[in-house]
N, C-alpha and C positions, 0 to 999 in steps of 0.2 A: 948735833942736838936732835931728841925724839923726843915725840911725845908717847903718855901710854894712856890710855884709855880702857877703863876696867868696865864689861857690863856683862850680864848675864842673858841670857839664852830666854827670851820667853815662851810662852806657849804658841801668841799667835806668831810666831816666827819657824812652828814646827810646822809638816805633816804628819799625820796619821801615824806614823811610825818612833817618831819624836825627835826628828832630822832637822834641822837648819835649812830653807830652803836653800841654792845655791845664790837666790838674787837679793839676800839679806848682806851678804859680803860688801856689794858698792856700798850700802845703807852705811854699814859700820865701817866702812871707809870714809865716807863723807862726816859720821863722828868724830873719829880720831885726826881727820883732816881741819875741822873745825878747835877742835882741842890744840891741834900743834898751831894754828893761827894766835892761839889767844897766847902761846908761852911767848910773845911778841906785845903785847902789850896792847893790843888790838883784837877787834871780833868781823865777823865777815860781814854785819851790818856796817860798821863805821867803813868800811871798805867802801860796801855800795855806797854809803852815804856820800863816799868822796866821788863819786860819780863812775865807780869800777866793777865791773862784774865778773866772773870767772869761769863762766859755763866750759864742761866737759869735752874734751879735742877728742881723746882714746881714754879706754879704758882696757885694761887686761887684769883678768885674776885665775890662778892656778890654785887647784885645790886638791888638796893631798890625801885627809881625813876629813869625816864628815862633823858636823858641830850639833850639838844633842841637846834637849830643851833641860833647863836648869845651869848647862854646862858655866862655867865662869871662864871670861874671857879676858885678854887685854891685846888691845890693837897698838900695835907701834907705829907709827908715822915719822916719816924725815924728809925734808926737802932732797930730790937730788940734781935739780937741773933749776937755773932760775935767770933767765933773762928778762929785756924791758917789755917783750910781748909773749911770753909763756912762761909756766913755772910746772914741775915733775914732781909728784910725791910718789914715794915707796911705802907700802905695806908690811907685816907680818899680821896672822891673828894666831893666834895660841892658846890653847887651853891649861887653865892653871887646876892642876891634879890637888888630889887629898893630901897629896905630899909636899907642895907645894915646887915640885920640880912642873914642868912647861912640856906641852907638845905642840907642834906645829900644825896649822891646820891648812893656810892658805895663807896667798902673800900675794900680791899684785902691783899697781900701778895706774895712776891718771895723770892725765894729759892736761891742763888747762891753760885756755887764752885768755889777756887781761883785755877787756873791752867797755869802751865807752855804754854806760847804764842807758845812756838816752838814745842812741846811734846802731850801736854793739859794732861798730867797725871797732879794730882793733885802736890799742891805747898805748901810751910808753907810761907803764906800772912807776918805772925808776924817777920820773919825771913827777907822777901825780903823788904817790908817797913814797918821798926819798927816803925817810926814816927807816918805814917799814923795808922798805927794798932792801938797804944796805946791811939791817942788821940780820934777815930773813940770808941774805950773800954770804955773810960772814957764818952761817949755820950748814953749809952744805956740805951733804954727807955722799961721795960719789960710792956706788958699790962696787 
């Protein structure tokens, strides 16, 4: 299971030339990260609400072609690793042509830890929501 996340390209997201910067990527990373949370039934506040938080372990992203202001985009997201103190999402982003055929732009990767909101020492996810844990288990996409 993935999600897609559709946005366009704005201006303040250009330079001078009408480029994407490269550090707009995580941004639309953490969109379509938050989109794939919610095809669960849940949003990343009801998360923290339960007392969980998620901050960033690694990040890595590879970028092939540059993304261009106006351009239209869809970001794919998929769980690929998920235990009861970390979870891995995968990327793509891709530009959707006049033709409506796709090019690749960049794809990546983040890391995150589940930790107690009030502490942040680490937390057992599978423990705090079973629900979300098992059925988030049952969606993993190995590359």
């Amino acid at each position: 299971m993935h999600s897609r996340t559709y946005i366009t390209v704005r201006y303040a997201e250009t330079d001078r030339m009408g480029i994407a910067h490269h550090a707009n990527f995580p941004i639309w990373f953490e969109i379509g990260r938050t989109d794939f949370i919610r095809l669960f039934d849940t949003t990343y506040t009801e998360m923290e609400k339960s007392g969980i938080m998620t901050p960033v372990r690694n990040l890595s992203a590879h970028y092939i072609l540059p993304a261009q202001y106006e351009d239209k985009l869809v970001i794919r997201t998929w769980c690929t690793h998920l235990s009861a103190a970390r979870i891995e999402f995968s990327y793509t982003v891709k530009r959707i042509n006049a033709d409506d055929t796709q090019t690749e732009l960049a794809y990546g990767s983040t890391e995150h830890g589940f930790v107690d909101a009030k502490t942040f020492r680490p937390c057992n996810s599978k423990k705090r929501m079973p629900e979300l844990y098992e059925k988030m288990n049952q969606n993993i996409k190995i590359l």
